[in-house]
ZADO-1210 file (C-alpha; in nm, 4 decimals, padded with zeros to 6 digits):
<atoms>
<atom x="-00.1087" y="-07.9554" z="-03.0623" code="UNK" pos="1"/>
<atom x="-00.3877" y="-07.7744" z="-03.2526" code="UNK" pos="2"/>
<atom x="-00.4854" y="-07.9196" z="-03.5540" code="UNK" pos="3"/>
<atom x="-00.4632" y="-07.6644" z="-03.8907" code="UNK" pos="4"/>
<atom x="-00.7929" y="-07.6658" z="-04.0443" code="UNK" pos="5"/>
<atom x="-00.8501" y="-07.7025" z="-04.4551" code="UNK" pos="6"/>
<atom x="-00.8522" y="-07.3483" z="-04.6278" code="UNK" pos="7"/>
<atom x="-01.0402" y="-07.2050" z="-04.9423" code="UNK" pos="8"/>
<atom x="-00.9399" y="-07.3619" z="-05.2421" code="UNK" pos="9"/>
<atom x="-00.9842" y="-07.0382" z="-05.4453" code="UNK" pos="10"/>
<atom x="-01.1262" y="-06.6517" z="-05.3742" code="UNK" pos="11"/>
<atom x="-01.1696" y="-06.3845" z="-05.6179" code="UNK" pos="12"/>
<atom x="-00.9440" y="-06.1195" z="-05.5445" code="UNK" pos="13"/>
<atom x="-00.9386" y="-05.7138" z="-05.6547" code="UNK" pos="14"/>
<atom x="-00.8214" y="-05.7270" z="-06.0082" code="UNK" pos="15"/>
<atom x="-00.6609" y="-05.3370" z="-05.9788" code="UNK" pos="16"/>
<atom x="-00.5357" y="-05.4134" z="-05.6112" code="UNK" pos="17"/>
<atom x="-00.7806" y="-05.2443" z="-05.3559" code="UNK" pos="18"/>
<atom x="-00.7506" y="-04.9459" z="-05.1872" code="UNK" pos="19"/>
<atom x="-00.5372" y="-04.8822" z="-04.9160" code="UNK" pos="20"/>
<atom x="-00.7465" y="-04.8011" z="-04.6130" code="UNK" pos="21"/>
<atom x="-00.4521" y="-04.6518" z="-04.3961" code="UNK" pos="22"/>
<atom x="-00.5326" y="-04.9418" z="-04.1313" code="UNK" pos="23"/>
<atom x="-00.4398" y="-05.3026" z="-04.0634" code="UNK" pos="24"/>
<atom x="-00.7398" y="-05.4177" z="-03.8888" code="UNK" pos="25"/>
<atom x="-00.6872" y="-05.8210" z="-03.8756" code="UNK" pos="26"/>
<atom x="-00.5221" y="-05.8192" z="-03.5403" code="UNK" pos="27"/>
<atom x="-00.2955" y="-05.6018" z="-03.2396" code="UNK" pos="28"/>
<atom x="00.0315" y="-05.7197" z="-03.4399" code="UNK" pos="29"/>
<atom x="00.2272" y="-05.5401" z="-03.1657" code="UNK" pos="30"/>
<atom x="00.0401" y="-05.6622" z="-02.9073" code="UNK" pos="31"/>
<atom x="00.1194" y="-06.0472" z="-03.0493" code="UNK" pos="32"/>
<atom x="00.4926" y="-05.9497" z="-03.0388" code="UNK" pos="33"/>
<atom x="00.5145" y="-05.8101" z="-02.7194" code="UNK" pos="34"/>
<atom x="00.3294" y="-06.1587" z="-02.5675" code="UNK" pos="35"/>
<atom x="00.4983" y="-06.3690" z="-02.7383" code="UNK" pos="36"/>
<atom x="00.7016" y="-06.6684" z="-02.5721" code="UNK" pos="37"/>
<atom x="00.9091" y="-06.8148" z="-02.9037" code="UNK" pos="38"/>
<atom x="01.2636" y="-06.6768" z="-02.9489" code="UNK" pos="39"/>
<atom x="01.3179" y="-06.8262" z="-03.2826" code="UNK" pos="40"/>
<atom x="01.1028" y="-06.6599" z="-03.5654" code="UNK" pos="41"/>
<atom x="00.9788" y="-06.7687" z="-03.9005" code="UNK" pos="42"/>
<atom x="00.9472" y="-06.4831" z="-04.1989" code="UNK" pos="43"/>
<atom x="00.7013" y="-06.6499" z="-04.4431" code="UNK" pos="44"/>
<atom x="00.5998" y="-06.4682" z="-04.8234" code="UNK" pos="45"/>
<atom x="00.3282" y="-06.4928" z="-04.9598" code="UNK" pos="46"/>
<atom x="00.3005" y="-06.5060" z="-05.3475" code="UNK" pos="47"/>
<atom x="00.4320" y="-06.7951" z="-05.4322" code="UNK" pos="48"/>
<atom x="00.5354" y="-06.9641" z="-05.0902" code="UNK" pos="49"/>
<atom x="00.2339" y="-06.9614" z="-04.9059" code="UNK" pos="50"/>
<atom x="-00.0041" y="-06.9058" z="-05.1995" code="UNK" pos="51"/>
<atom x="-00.0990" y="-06.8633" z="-05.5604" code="UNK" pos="52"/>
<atom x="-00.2471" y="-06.4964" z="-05.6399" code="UNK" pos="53"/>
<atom x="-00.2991" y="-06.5029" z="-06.0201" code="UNK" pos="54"/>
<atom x="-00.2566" y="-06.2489" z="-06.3181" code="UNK" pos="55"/>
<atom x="-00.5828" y="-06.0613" z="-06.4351" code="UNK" pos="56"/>
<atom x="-00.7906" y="-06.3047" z="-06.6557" code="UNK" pos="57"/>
<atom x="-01.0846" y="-06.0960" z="-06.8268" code="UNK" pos="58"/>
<atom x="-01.0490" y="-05.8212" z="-06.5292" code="UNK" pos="59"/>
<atom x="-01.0530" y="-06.1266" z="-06.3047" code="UNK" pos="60"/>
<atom x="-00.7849" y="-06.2140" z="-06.0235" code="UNK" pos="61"/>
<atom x="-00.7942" y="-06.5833" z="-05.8267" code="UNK" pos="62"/>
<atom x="-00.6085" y="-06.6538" z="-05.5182" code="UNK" pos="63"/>
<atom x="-00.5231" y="-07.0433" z="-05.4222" code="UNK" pos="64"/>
<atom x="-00.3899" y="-07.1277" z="-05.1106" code="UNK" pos="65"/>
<atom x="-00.1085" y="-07.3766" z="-05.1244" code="UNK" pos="66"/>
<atom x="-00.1714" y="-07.7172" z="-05.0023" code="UNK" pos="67"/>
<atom x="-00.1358" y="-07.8052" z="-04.6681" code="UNK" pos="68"/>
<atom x="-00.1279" y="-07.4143" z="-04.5628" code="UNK" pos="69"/>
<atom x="-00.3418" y="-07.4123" z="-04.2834" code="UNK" pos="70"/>
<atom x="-00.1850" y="-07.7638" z="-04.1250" code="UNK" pos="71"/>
<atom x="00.1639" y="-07.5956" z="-04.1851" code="UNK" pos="72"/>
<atom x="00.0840" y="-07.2724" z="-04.0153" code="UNK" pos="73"/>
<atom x="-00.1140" y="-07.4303" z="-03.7128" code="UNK" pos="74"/>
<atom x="00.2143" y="-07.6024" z="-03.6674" code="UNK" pos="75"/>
<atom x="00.4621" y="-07.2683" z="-03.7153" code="UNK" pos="76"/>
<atom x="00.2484" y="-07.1065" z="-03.4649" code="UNK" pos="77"/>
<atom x="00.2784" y="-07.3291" z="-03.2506" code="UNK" pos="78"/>
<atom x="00.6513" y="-07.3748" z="-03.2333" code="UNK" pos="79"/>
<atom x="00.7538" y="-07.0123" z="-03.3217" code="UNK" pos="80"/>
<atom x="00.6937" y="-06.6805" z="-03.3749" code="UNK" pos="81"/>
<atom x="00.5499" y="-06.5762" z="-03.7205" code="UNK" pos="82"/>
<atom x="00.5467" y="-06.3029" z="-03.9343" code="UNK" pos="83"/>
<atom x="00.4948" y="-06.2154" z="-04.2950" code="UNK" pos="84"/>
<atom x="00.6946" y="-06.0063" z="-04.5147" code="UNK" pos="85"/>
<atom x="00.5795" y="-05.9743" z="-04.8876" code="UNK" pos="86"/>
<atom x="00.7131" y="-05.7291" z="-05.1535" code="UNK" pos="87"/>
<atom x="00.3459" y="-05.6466" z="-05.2234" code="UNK" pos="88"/>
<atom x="00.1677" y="-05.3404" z="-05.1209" code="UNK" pos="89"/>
<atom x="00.0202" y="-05.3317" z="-04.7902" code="UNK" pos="90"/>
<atom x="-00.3511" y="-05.3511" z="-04.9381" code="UNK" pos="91"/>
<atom x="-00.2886" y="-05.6171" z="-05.1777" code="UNK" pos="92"/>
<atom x="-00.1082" y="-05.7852" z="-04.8664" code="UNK" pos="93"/>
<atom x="-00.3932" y="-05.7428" z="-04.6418" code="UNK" pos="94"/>
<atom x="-00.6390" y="-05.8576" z="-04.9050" code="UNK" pos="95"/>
<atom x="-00.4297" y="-06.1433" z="-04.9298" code="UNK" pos="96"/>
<atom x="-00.4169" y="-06.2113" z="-04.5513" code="UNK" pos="97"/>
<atom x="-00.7796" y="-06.1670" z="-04.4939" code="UNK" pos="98"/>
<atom x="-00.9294" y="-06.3647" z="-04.7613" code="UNK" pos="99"/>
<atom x="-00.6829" y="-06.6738" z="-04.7788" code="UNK" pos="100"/>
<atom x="-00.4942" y="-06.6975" z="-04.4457" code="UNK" pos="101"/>
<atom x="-00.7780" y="-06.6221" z="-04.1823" code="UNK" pos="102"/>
<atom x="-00.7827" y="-06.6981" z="-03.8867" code="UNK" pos="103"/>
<atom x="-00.4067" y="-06.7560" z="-03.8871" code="UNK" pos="104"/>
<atom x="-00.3294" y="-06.4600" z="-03.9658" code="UNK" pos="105"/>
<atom x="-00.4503" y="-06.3014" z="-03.6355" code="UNK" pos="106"/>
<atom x="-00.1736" y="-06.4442" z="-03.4334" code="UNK" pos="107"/>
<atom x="00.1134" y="-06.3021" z="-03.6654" code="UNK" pos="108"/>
<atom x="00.3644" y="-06.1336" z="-03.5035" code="UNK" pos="109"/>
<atom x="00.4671" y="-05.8997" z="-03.7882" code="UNK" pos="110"/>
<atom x="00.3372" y="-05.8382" z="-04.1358" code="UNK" pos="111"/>
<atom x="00.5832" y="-05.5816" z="-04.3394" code="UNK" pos="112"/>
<atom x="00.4883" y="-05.4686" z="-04.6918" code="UNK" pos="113"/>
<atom x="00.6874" y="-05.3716" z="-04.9799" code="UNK" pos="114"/>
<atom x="00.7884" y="-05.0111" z="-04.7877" code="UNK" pos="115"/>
<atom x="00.9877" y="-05.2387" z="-04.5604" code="UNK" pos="116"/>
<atom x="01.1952" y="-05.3703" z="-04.8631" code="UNK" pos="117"/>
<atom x="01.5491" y="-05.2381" z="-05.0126" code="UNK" pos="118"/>
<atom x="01.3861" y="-05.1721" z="-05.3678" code="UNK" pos="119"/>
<atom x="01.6161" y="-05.1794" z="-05.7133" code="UNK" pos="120"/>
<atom x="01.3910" y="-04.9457" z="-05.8502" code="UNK" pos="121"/>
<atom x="01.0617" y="-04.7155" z="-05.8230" code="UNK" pos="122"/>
<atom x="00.8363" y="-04.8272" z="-05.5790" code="UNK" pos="123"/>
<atom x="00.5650" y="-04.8214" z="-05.8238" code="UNK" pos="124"/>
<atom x="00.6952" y="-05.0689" z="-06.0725" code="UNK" pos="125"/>
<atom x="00.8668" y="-05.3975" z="-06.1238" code="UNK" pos="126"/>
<atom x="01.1756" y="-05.3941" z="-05.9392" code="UNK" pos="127"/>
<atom x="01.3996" y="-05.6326" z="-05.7728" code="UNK" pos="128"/>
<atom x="01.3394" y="-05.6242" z="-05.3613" code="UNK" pos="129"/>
<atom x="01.5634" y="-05.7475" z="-05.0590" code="UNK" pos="130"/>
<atom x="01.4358" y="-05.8547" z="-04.7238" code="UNK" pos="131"/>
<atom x="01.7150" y="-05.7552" z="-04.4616" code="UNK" pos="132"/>
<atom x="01.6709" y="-05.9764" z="-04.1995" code="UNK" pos="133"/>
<atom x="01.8614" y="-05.7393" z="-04.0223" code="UNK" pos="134"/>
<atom x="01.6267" y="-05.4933" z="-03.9869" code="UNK" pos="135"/>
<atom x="01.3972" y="-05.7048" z="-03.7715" code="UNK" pos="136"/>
<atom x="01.6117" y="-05.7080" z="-03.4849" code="UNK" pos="137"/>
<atom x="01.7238" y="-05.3508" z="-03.5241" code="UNK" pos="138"/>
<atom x="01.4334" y="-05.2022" z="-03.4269" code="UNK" pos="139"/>
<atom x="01.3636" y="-05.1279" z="-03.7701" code="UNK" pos="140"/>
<atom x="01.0180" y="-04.9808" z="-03.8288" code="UNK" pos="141"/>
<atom x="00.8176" y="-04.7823" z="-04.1093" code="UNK" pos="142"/>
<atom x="00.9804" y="-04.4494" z="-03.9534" code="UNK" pos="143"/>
<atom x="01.3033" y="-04.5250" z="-04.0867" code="UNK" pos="144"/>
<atom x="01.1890" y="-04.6876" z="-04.4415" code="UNK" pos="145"/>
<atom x="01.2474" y="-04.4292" z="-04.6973" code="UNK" pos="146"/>
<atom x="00.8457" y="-04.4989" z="-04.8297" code="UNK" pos="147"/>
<atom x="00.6861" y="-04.4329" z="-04.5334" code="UNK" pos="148"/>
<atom x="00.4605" y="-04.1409" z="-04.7015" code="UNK" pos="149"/>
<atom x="00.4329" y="-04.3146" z="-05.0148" code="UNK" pos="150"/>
<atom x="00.0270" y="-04.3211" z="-04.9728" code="UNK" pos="151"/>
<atom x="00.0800" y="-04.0015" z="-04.7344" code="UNK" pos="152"/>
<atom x="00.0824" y="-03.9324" z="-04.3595" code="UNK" pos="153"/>
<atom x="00.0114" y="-04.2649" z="-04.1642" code="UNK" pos="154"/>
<atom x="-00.0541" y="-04.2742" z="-03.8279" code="UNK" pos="155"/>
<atom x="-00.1012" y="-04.6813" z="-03.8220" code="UNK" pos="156"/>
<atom x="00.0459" y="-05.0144" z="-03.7468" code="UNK" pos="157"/>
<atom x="00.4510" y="-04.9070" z="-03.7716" code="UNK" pos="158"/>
<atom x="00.5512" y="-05.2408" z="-03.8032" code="UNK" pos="159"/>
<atom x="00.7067" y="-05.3305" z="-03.5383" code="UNK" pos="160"/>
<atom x="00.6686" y="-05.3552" z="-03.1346" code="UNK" pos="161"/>
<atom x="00.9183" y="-05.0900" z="-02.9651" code="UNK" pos="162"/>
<atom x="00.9156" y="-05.2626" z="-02.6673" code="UNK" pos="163"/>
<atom x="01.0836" y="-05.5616" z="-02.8503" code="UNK" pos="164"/>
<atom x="01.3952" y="-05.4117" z="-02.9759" code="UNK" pos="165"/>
<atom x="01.6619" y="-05.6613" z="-02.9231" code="UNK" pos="166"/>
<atom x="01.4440" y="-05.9910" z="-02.8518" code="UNK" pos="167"/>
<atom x="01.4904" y="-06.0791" z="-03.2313" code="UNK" pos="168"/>
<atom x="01.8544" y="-06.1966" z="-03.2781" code="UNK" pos="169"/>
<atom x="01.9803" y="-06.2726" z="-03.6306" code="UNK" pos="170"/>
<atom x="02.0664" y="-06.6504" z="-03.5881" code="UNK" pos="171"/>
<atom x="01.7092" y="-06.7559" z="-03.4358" code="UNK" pos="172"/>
<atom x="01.5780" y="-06.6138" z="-03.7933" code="UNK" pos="173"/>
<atom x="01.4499" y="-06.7784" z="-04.1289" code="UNK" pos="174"/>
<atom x="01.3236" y="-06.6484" z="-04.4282" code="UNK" pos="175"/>
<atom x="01.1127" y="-06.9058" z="-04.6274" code="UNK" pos="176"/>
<atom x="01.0670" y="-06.7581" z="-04.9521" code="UNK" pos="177"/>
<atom x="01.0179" y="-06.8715" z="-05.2862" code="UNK" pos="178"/>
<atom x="01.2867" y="-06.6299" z="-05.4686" code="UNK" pos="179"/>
<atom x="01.6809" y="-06.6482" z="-05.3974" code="UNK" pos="180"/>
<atom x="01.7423" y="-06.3180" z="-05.4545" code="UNK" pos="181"/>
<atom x="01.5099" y="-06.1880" z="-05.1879" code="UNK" pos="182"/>
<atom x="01.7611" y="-06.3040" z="-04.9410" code="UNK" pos="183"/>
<atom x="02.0708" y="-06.2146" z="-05.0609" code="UNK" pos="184"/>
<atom x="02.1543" y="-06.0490" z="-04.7203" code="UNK" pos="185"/>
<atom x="02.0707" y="-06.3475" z="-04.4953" code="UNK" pos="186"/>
<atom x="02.1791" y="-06.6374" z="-04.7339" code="UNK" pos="187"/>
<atom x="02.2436" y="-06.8476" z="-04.4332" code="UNK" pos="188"/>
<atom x="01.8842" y="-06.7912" z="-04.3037" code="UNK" pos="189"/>
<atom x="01.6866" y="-06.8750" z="-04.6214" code="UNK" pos="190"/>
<atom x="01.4760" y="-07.1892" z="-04.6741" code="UNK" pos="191"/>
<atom x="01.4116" y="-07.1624" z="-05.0661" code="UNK" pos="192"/>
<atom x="01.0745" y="-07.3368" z="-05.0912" code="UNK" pos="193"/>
<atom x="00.9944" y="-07.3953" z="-05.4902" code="UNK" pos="194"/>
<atom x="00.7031" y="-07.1587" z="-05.6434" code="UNK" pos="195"/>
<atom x="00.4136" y="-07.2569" z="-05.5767" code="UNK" pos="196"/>
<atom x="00.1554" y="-07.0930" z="-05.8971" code="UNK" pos="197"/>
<atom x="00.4195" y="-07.1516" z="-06.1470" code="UNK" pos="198"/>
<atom x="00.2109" y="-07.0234" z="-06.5027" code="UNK" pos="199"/>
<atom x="00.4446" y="-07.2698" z="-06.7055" code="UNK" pos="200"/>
<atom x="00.2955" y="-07.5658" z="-06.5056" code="UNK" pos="201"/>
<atom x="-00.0933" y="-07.6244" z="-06.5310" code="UNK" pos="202"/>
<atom x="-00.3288" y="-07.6316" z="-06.2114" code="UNK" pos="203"/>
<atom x="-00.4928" y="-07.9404" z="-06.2822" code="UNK" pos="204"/>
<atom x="-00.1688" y="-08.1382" z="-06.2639" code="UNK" pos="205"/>
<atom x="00.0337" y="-07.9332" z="-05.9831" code="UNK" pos="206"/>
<atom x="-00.1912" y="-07.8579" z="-05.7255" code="UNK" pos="207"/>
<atom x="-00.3014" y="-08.1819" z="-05.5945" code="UNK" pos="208"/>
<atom x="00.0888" y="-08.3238" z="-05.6104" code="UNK" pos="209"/>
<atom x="00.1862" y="-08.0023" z="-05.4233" code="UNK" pos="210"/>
<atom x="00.3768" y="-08.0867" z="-05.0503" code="UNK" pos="211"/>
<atom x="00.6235" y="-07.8283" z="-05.0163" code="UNK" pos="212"/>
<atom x="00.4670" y="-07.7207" z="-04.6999" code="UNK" pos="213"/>
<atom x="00.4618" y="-08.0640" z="-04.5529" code="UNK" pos="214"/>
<atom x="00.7783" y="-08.0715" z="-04.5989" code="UNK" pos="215"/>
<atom x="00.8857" y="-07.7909" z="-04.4393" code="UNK" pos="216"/>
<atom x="00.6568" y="-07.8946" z="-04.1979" code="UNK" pos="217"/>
<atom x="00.8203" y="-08.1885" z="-04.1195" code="UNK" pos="218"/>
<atom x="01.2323" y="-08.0223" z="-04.1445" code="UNK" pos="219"/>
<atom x="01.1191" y="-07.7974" z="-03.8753" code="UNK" pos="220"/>
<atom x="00.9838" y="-08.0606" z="-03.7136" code="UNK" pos="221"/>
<atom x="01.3206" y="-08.1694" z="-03.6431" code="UNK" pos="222"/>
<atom x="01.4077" y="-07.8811" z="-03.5181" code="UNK" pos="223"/>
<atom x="01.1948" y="-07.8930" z="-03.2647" code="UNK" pos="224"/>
<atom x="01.2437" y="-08.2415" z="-03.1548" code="UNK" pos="225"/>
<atom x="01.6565" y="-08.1370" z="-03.1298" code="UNK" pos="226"/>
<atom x="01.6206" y="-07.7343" z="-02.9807" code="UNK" pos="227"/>
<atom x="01.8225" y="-07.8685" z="-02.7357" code="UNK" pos="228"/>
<atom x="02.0855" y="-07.9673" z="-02.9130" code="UNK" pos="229"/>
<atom x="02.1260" y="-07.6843" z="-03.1289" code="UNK" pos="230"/>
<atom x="02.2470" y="-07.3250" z="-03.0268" code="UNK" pos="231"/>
<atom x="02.0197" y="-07.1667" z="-03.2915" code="UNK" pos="232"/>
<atom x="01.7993" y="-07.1644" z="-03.5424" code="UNK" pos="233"/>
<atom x="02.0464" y="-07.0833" z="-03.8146" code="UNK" pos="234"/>
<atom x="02.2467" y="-07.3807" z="-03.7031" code="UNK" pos="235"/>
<atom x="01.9920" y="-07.6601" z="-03.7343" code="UNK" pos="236"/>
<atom x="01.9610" y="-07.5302" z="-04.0892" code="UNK" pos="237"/>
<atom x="02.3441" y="-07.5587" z="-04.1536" code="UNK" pos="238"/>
<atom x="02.3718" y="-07.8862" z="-03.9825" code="UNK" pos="239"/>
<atom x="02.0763" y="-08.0187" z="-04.2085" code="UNK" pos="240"/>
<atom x="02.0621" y="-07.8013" z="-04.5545" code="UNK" pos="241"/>
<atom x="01.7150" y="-07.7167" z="-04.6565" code="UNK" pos="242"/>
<atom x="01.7580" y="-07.8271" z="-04.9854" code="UNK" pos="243"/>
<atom x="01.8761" y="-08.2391" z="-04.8622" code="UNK" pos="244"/>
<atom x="01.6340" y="-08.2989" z="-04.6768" code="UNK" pos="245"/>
<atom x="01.3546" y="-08.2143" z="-04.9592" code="UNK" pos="246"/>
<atom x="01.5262" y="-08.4167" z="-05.1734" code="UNK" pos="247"/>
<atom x="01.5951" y="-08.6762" z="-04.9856" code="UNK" pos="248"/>
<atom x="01.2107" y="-08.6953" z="-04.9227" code="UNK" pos="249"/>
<atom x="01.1121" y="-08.6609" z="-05.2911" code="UNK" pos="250"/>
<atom x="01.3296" y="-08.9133" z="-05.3361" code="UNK" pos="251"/>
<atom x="01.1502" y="-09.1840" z="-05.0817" code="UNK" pos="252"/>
<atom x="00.8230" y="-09.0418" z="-05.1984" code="UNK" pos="253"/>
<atom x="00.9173" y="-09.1618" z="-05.5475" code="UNK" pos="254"/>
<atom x="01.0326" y="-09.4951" z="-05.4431" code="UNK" pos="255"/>
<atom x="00.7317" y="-09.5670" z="-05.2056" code="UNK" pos="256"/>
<atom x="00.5182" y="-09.4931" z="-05.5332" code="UNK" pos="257"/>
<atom x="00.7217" y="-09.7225" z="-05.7200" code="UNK" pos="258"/>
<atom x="00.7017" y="-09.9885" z="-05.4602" code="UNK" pos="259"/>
<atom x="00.2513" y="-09.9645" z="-05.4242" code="UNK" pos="260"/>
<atom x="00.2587" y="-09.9765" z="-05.8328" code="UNK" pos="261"/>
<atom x="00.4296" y="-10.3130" z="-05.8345" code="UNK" pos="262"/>
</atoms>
């Protein structure tokens, strides 16, 4: 297996969001689907799962990668097919991808943007968001989202590889996201991963203590070590809840600590 290599520990990103170029030019996302081997499939977020992106500062935005990102994804790819979904616009998203996820990004098999989401609101402004899970293996592509002029005619990426209707079924998916609500049609699929960039906690003392991602790393681990044994994705994560098995780590993480201060 591939090792994941370290990745930036900070970029400067757009403080107004860039402009949306009409293109996704980081990789054939369609071509990635169509050769892809894995059955089961991961749906990772970005802001705050997979990385920090902050509020403006003096017309200044920073993005932080979470530890352990590129180690974690090296892995994912490895064992499954990947693909990003973020409420985000598709330029901030591709910023995002580019400048903090490279070259991992590349061998996604999916990214959808916020015109993918069922939206509580205007598209525009702060509203809640749902991530059907459903929709991936419907067939579901920016033709049918009700945004798909929002920044007018596009005649891009559409989300989603024709030829691959049906290959996605719903119990070989998981959402890994950072916000419960997001997944309020697929509870049964979500790994709820705490948020990584909380403002109420500071840097200097969170960052460096941060292992959600190893973690994770290590649950779906198990999953690979007992596919066999398991009829789906969905079922390794109902046999072994998420949410135990972090514990249960943080929990022999604390003791181990307590045991090298004695």
């Amino acid at each position: 297996m591939r090792e994941g290599r370290a990745l930036a520990g900070s970029v400067l990103l757009s403080a107004k969001g860039p402009k949306w170029n009409d293109t996704w030019d980081l990789a054939s996302f369609d071509a990635n689907e169509r050769n892809t081997t894995h059955q089961q499939l991961i749906v990772l977020d970005l802001n705050g799962t997979l990385l920090h992106r902050t509020q403006k500062n003096n017309g200044v935005r920073k993005g932080y990668p979470r530890p352990h990102l590129g180690e974690f994804l090296r892995f994912a790819l490895d064992n499954f097919a990947v693909m990003v979904w973020s409420s985000a616009q598709p330029a901030t998203i591709e910023e995002m991808l580019r400048k903090l996820l490279q070259p991992y990004c590349t061998e996604f098999v999916r990214v959808w943007d916020r015109r993918y989401c069922e939206l509580g609101g205007s598209y525009f402004e702060k509203a809640t968001s749902i991530k059907d899970l459903q929709r991936i293996c419907d067939g579901f592509g920016l033709d049918q989202s009700p945004y798909r002029d929002t920044y007018g005619k596009y005649s891009g990426y559409r989300g989603a590889c024709a030829e691959m209707k049906g290959h996605w079924t719903i119990d070989n998916i998981i959402l890994v996201d950072d916000t419960e609500t997001k997944a309020a049609r697929n509870k049964d699929n979500h790994i709820h991963v705490s948020t990584f960039g909380n403002p109420n906690t500071p840097r200097e003392t969170r960052a460096p203590t941060d292992d959600e991602l190893l973690k994770l790393k290590q649950y779906l681990g198990g999953y690979v070590e007992k596919k066999a044994s398991f009829p789906s994705l969905v079922a390794y994560l109902k046999e072994y809840p998420w949410t135990e098995f972090r514990d249960l780590a943080a929990a022999t993480k604390g003791a181990d600590t307590l045991t090298d201060t004695n």
